[in-house]
C-alpha positions in Angstrom: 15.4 0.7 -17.9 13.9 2.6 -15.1 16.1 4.0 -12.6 15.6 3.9 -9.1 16.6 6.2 -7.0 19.7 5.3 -4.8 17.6 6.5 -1.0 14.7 4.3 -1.9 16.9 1.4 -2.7 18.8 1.6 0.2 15.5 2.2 2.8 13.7 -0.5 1.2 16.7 -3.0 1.1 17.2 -2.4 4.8 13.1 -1.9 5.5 13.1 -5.7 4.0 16.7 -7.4 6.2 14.9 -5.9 9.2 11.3 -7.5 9.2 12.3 -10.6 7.1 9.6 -9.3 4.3 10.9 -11.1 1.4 13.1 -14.3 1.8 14.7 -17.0 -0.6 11.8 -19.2 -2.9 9.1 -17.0 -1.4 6.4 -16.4 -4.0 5.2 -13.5 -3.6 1.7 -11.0 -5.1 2.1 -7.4 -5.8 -0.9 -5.6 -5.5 -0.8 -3.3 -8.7 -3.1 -0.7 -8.9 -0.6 1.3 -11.6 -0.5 4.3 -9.6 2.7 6.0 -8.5 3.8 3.8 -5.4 2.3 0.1 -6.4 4.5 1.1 -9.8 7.1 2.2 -8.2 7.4 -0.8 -6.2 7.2 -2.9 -9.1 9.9 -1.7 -10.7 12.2 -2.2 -7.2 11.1 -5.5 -6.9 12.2 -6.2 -10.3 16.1 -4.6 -9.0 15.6 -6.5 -6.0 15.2 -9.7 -8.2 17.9 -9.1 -10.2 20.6 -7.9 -7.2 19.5 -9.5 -3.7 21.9 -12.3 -2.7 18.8 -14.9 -2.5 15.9 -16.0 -5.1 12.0 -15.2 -5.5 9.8 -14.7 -7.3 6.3 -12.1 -8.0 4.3 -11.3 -9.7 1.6 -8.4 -10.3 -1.8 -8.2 -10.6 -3.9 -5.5 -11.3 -7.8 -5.3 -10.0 -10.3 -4.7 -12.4 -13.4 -3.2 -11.2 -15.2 -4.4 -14.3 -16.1 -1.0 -15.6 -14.2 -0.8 -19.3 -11.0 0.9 -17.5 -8.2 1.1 -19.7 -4.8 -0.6 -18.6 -3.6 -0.7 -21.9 -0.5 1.8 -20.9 0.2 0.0 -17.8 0.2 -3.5 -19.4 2.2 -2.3 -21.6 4.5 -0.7 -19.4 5.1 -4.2 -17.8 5.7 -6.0 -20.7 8.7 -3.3 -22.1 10.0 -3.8 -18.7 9.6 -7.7 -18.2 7.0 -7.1 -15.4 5.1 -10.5 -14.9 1.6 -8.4 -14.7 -1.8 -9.9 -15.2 -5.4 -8.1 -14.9 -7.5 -9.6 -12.7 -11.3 -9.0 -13.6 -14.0 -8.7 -11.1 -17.6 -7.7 -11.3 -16.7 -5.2 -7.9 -18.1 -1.9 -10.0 -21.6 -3.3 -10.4 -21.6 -4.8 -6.8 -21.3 -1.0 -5.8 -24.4 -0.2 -8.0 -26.6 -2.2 -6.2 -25.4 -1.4 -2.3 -23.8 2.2 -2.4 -26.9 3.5 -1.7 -26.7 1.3 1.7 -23.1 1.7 2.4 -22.2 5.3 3.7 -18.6 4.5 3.5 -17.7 4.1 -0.1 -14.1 3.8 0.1 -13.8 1.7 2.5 -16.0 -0.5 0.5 -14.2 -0.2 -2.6 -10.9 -1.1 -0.4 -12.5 -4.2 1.1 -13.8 -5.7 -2.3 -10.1 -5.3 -3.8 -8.2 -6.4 -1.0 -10.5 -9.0 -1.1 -10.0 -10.1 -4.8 -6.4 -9.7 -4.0 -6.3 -12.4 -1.2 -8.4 -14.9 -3.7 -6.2 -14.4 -6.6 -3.1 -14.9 -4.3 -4.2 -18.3 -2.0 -5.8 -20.0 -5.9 -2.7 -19.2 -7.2 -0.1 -20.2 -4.6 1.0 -17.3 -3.6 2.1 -17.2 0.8 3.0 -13.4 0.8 0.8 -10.2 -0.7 3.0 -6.7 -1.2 1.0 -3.3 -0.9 2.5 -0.3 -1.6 1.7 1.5 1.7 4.6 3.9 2.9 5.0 6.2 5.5 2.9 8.8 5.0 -0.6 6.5 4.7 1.1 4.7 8.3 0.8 8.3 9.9 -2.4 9.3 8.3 -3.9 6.0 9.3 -2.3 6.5 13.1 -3.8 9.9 13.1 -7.6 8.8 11.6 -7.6 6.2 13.9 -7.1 8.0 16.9 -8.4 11.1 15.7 -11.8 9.1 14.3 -12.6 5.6 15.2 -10.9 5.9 19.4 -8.0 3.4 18.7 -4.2 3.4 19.0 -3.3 1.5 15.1 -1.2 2.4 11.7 0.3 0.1 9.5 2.7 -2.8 10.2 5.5 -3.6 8.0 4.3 -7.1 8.1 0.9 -9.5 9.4 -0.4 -12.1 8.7 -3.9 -12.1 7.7 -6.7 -14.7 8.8 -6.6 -16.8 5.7 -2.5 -17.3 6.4 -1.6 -15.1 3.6 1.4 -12.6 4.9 1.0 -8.9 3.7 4.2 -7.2 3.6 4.8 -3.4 3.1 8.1 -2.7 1.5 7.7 0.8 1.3 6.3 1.6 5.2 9.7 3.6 5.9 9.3 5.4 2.4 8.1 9.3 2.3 5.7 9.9 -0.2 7.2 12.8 -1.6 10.3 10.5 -2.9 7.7 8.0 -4.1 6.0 11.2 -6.5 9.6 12.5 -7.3 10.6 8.9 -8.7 7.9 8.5 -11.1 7.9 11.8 -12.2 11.4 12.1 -13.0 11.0 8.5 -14.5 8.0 9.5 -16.5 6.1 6.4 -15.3 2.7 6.1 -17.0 0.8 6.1 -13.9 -2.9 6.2 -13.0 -4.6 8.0 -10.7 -8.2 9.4 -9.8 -9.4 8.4 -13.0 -9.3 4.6 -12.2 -11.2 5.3 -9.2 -14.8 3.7 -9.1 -16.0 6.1 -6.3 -15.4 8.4 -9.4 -18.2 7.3 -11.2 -20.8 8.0 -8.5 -22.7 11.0 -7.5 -21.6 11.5 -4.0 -19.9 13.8 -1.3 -16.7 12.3 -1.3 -15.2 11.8 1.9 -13.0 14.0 3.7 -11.0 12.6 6.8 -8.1 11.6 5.1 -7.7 14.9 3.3 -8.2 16.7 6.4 -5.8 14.6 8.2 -2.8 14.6 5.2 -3.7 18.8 5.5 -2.9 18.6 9.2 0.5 16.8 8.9 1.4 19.0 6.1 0.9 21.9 8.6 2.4 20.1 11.2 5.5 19.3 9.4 5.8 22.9 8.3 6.2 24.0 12.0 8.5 20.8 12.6 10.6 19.2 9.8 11.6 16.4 11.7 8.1 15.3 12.3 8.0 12.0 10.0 11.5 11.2 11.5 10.0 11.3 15.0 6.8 9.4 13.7 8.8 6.3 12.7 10.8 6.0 15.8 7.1 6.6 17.7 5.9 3.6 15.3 9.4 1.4 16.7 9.0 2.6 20.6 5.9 1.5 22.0 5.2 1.6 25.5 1.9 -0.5 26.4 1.9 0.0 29.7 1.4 3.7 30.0 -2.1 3.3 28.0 -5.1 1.9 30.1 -5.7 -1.4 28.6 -6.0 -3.7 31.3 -3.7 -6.4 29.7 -0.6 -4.4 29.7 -0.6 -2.7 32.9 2.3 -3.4 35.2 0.6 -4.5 38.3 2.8 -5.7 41.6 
């Protein structure tokens, strides 16, 4: 049995009472891309199943890009450790053949098509809520690109609701990386990484914002350790009305 470790337990078990995440008969998706946080939040869903004082259910799915990958190990994986896992094959790969040329923005392709296959899969099958493994250090990164990048003030919630009515919950938003690494290495989970990636596959420049930014908060952090604490209580402390969007100024 895999062994989770006591912090992220704790974090995610309070992460989940505070924002109403998961509740009794919901039914819920996990996203499973079999790298180290989507597995590691299998496997604490699976504790959560077995020790949380109400019932639910989930089950994991794992996008295919439809380009021969191998998820032998990871089905695998799930089966020793009574995971319900299912692959989900799309034809997303080719798709990316035929417009990469057009599309500039690869990744964010790649992350539309899947999250995309992922909300089909969940509303055909019934499912209300959709877990991804997001945790902190993507919320700050995704803060910083934002601002840094595209002019806006946005991260990652814990939870929203997305057009279709499917809920997408983040169990892991409060959770550092670093302890997500840590868990399945000392775990030896079979994850995967790069090597799954379509992008990959392609001849292109691979893009660099979101290294640059995860270089700048590692530099950052060096000069303050607390950084990440004071990130999540910026995330939790909000004040509107000293921005300069005309709908939440305080006028007389």
């Amino acid at each position: 049995m895999i062994e989770i470790s006591k912090k992220i337990l704790k974090r995610t078990g309070r992460t989940n009472a505070r924002y109403n995440l998961i509740q009794e008969g919901d039914k819920v998706l996990l996203g499973l891309s079999g790298g180290k946080d989507s597995l590691t939040l299998a496997h604490t869903l699976k504790h959560m199943q077995r020790v949380a004082p109400f019932d639910f259910e989930f089950k994991a799915v794992t996008i295919s890009y439809g380009m021969g990958e191998n998820l032998e190990a990871l089905k695998a994986h799930c089966k020793e450790h009574e995971i319900d896992h299912v692959v989900h094959e799309t034809n997303i790969y080719s798709l990316a053949e035929e417009k990469i040329r057009k599309n500039s923005s690869f990744c964010s392709f790649f992350s539309r098509m899947r999250r995309g296959a992922l909300y089909t899969y969940a509303l055909e099958n019934g499912y209300k809520k959709l877990a991804l493994a997001h945790h902190l250090d993507d919320a700050a990164e995704s803060f910083f690109m934002n601002f840094m990048y595209n002019g806006a003030i946005r991260s990652m919630p814990p939870i929203y609701k997305a057009e279709n009515g499917l809920e997408v919950i983040r169990p892991f938003i409060h959770i550092r990386e670093r302890q997500l690494r840590d868990q399945a290495v000392r775990e030896n989970m079979p994850t995967i990484g790069d090597e799954a990636c379509p992008a990959m596959r392609f001849d292109i420049k691979m893009p660099i914002a979101r290294a640059k930014t995860k270089e700048m908060l590692a530099r950052m952090e060096e000069e303050n350790h607390d950084l990440f604490i004071s990130l999540k209580k910026a995330f939790e402390n909000i004040h509107l009305s000293s921005f300069c969007d005309e709908k939440y100024l305080v006028r007389d």
